[in-house]
N, C-alpha and C positions, 0 to 999 in steps of 0.2 A: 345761854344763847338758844337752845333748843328749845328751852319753857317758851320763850319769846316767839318763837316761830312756832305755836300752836302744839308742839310734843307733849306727850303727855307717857308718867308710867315708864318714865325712863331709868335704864342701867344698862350692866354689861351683864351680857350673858354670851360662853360659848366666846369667850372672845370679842367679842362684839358687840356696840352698843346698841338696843334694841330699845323701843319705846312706839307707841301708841299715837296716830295722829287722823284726826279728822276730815273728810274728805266730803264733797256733794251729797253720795246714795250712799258711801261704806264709812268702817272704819277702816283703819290702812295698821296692821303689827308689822312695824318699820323693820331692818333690819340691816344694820352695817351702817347706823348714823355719822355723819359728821358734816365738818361746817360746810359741805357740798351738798348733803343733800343723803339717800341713804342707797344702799345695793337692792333691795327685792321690798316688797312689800306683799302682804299675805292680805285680801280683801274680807272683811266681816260685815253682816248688813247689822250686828247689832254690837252695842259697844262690850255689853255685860258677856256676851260670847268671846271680845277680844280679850276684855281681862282675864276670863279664865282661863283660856289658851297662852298666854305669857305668863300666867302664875304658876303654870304649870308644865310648860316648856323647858327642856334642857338647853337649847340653843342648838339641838343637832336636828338632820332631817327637818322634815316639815312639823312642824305646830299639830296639836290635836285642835279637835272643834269642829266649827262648822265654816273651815274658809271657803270662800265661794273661787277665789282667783288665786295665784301668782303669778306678780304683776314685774318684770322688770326691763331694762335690757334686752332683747331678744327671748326672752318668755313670759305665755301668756300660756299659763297653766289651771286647766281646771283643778279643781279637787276632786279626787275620784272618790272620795265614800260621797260627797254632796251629793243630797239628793232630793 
């Protein structure tokens, strides 16, 4: 169901299914997937930066890389190292 709705680069990590999905201007490293939809998403302008941030991610804290945003819920989070 996920492949289907555009996910990509999916598993569990941390508990959590997390996986890759395509957006307008970013890529989105999804997080807390399910058949609703997912909890935060971490914004990247490029994809090759999302994949190596979830390849190399634990699932805990935030992601390394160049995210531009965290996007959820009641947070809209910059990245402090972006720069």
């Amino acid at each position: 169901m996920l492949t289907q709705n555009g996910y990509t680069h999916v598993r569990q990590l941390g508990g959590k299914w997390v996986g890759l999905l395509r957006f307008n201007f970013t890529v989105g490293l999804v997080v807390g997937l399910d058949g609703g939809g997912y909890d935060r998403r971490y914004c990247f302008e490029f994809v090759e930066d999302a994949c190596k941030a979830l390849d190399a991610w634990d699932g805990h804290d935030h992601p390394g890389g160049p995210w531009i945003k965290c996007k959820a819920a009641g947070i809209d989070l910059l990245n402090p190292d972006f720069g």
